[in-house]
PASEBA-1860 file (N, C-alpha, C; in nm, 3 decimals):
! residues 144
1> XXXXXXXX> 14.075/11.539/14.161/14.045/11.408/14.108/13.903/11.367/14.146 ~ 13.881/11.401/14.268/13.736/11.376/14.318/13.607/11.425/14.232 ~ 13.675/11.572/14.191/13.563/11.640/14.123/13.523/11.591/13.976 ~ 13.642/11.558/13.955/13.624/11.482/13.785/13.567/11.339/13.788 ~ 13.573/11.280/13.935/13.527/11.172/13.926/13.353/11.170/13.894 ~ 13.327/11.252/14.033/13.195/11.306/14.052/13.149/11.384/13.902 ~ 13.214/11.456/13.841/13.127/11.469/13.715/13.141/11.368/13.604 ~ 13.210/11.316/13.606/13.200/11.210/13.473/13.077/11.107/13.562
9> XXXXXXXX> 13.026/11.087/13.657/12.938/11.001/13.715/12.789/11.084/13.690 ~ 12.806/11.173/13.708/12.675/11.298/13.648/12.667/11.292/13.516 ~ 12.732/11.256/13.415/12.743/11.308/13.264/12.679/11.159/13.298 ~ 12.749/11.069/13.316/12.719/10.934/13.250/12.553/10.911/13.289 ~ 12.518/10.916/13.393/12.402/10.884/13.443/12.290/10.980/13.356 ~ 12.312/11.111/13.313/12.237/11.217/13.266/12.200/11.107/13.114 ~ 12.297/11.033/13.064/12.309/11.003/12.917/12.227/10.863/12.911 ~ 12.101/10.841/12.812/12.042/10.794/12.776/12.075/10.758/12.638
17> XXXXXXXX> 12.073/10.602/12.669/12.079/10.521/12.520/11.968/10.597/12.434 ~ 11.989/10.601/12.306/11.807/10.611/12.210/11.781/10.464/12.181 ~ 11.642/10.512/12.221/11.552/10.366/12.240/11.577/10.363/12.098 ~ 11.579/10.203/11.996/11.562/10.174/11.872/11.414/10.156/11.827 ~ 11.405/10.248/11.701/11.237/10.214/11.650/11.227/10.096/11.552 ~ 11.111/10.053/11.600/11.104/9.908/11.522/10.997/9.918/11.455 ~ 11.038/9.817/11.331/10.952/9.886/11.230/10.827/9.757/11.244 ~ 10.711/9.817/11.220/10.598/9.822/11.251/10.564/9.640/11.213
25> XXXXXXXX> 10.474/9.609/11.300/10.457/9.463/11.257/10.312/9.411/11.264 ~ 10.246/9.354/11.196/10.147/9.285/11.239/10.043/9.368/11.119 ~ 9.933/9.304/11.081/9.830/9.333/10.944/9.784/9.477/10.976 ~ 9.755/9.544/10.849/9.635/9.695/10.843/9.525/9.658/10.854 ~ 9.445/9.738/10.922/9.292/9.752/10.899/9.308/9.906/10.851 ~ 9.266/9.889/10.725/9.235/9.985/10.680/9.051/10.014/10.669 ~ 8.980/10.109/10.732/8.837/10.138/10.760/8.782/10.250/10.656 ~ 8.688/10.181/10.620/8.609/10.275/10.548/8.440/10.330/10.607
33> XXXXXXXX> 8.418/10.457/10.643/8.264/10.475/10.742/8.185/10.470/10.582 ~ 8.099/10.396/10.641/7.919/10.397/10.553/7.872/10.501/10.626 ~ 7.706/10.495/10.528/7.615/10.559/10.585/7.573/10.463/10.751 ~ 7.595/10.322/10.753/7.519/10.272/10.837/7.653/10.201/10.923 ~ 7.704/10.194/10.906/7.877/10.151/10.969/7.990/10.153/10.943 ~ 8.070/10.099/10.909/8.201/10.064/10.818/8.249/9.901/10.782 ~ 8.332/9.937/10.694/8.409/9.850/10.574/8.549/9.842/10.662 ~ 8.587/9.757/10.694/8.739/9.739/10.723/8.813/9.622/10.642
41> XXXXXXXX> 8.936/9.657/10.539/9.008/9.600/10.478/9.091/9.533/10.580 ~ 9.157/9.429/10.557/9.290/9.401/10.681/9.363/9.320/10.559 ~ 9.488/9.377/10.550/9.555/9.338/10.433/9.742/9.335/10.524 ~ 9.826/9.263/10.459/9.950/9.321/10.534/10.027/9.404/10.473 ~ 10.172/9.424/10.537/10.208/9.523/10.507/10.297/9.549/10.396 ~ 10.270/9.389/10.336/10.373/9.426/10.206/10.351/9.237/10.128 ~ 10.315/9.230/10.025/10.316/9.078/9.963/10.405/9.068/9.876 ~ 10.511/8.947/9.918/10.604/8.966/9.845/10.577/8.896/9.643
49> XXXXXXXX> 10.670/8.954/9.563/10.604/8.910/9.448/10.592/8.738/9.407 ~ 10.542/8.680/9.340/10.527/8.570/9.323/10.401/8.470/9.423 ~ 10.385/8.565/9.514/10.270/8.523/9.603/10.131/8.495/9.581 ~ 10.113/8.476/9.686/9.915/8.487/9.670/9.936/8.586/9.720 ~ 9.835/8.729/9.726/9.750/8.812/9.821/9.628/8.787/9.864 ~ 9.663/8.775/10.024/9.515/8.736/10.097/9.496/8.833/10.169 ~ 9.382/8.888/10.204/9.287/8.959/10.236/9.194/8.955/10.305 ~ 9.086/9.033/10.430/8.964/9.012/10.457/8.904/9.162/10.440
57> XXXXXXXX> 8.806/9.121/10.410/8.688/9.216/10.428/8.626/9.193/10.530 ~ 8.586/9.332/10.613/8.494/9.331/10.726/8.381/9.404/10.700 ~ 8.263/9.334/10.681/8.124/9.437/10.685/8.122/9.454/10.850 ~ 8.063/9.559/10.881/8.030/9.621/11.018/7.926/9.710/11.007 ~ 7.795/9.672/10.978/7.669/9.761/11.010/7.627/9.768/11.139 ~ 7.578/9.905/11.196/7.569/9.876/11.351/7.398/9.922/11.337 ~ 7.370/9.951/11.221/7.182/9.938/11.187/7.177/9.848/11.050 ~ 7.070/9.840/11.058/7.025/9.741/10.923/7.131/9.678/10.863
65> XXXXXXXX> 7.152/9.651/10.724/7.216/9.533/10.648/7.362/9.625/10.561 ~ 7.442/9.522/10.575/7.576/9.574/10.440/7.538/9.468/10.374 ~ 7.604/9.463/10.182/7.649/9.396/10.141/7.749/9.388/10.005 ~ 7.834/9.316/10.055/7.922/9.347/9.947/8.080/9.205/10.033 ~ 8.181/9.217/9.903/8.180/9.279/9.866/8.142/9.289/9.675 ~ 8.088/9.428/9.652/8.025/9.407/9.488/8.100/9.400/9.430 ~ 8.142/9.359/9.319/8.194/9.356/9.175/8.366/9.422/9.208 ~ 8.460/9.365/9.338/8.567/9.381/9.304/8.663/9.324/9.206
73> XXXXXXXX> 8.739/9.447/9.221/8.857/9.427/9.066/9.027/9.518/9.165 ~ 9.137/9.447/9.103/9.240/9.511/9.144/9.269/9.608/9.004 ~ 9.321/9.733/9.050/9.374/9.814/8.976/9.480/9.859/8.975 ~ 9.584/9.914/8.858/9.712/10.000/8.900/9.692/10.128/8.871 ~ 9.783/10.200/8.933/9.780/10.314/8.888/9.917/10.402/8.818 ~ 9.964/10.478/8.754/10.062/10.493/8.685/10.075/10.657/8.593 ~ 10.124/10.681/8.495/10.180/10.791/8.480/10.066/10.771/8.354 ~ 10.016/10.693/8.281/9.911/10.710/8.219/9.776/10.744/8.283
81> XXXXXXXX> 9.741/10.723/8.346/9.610/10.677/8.465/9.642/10.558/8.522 ~ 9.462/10.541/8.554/9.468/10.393/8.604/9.402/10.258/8.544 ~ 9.442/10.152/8.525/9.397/10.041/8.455/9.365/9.922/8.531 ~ 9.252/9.832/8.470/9.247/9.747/8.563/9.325/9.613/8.518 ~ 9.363/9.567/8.630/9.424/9.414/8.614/9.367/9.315/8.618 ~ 9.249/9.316/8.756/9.171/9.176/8.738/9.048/9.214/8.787 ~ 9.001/9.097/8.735/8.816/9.120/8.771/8.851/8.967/8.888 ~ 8.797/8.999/9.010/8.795/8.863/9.113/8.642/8.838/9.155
89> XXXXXXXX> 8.659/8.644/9.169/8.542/8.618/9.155/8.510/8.591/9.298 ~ 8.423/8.687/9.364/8.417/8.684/9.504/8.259/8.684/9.515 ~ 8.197/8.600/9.607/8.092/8.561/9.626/8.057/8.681/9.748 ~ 7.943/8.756/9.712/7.907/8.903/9.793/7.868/8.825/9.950 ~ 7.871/8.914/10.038/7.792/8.837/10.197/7.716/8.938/10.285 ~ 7.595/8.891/10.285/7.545/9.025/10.354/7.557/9.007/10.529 ~ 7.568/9.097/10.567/7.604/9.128/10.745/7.500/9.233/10.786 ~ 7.452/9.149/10.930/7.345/9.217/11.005/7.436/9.282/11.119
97> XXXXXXXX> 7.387/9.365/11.214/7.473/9.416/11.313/7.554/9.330/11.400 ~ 7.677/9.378/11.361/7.758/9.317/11.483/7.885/9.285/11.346 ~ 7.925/9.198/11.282/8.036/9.164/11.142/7.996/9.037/11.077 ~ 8.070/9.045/11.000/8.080/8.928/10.911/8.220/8.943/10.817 ~ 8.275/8.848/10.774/8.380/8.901/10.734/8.413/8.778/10.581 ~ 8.484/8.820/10.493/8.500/8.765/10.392/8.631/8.743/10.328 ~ 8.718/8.614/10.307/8.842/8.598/10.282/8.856/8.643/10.106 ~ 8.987/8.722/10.057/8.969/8.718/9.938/9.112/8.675/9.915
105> XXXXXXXX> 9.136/8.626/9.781/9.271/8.542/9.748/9.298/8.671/9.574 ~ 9.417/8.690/9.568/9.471/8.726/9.463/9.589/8.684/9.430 ~ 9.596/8.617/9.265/9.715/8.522/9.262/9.812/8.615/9.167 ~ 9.807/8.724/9.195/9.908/8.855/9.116/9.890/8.749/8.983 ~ 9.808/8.767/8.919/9.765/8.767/8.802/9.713/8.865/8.708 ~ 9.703/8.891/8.616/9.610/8.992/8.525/9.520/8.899/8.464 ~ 9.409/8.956/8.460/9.310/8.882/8.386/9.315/8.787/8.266 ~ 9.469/8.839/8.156/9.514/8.720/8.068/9.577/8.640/8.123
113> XXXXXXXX> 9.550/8.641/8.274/9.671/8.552/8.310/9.798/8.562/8.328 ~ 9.910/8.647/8.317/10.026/8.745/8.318/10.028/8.761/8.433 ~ 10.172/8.688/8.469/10.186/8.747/8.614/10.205/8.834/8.641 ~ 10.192/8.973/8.724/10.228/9.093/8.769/10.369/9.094/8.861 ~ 10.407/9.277/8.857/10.530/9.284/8.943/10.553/9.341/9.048 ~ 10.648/9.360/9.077/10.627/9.493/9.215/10.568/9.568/9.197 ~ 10.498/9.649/9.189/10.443/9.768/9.241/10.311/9.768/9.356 ~ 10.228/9.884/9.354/10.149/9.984/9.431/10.014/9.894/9.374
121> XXXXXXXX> 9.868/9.814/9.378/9.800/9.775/9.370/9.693/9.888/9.464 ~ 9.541/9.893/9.376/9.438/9.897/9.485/9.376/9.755/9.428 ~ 9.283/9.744/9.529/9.164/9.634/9.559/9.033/9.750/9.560 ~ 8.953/9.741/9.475/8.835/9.803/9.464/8.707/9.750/9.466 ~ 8.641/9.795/9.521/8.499/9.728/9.520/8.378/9.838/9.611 ~ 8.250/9.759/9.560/8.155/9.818/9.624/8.063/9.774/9.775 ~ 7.980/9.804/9.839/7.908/9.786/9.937/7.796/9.852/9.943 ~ 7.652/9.776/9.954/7.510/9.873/9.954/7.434/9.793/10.065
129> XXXXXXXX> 7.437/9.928/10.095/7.299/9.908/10.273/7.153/9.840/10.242 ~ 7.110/9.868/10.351/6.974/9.839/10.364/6.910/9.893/10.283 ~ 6.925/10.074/10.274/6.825/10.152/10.232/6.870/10.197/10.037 ~ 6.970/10.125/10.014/7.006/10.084/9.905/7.143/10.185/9.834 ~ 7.212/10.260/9.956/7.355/10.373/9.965/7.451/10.264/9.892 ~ 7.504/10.278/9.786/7.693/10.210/9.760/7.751/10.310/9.812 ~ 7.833/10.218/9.850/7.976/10.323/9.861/8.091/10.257/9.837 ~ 8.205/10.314/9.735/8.291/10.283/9.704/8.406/10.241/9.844
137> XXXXXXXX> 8.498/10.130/9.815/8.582/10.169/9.927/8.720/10.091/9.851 ~ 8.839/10.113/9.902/8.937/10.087/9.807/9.050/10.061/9.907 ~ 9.148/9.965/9.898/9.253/9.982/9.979/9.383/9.925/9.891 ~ 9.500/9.997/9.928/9.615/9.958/9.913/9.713/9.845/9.908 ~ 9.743/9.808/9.805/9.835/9.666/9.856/9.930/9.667/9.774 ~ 10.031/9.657/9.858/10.238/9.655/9.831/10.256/9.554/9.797 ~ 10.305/9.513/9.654/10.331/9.398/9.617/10.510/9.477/9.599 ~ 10.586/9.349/9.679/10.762/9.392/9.679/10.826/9.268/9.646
END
């Protein structure tokens, strides 16, 4: 009796709960490297439909000037290609070393005005340095 006591006290102690994984919380920075720094998107992790989508842009030049962001537009993408939905009217900001950062609003609209639905969205746009480099940078957004 002793011995069965003593091992069921060994089994039990050996046995570890599994820790529970929790699912992930708090906004993306999604980063894009320049020639002269990076672009960081910070978007969350999912907008539900009927919403606004808000957004920042981070310029981060750690030499000379960013600016942007240029001539963004949201796009979908799909089993045809990809099409655009909206042209947004975002006022560009240029950033010297160190950040600057820029709020953007999307009212899941299409450019006629049509509200959009669930799916997979990018946010596209441009950024040009000092020495006059664009670079494309693009990020993801979950509309559920």
């Amino acid at each position: 009796m002793r011995a069965l006591l003593i091992a069921m006290t060994l089994v039990l102690a050996c046995t570890e709960t599994p820790l529970a994984t929790l699912a992930p919380t708090g906004d993306l920075v999604l980063p894009t490297a320049v020639p002269n720094g990076r672009v960081e998107v910070v978007v969350k992790r999912s907008y539900p439909v009927g919403s606004t989508v808000r957004l920042v842009v981070r310029l981060v030049p750690t030499t000379g000037t960013l600016r942007g962001p240029i001539d963004p537009f949201i796009q979908a993408s799909g089993f045809h290609g990809t099409a655009t939905v909206k042209h947004l009217a975002v006022e560009p900001i240029t950033a010297l070393p160190g950040s600057a950062s820029v709020d953007i609003a999307w009212d899941l609209r299409d450019d006629a005005g049509t509200s959009v639905g669930s799916d997979d969205y990018s946010l596209v746009f441009s950024v040009i340095d000092d020495a006059g480099r664009s670079t494309n940078v693009g990020a993801t957004l979950t509309v559920r």
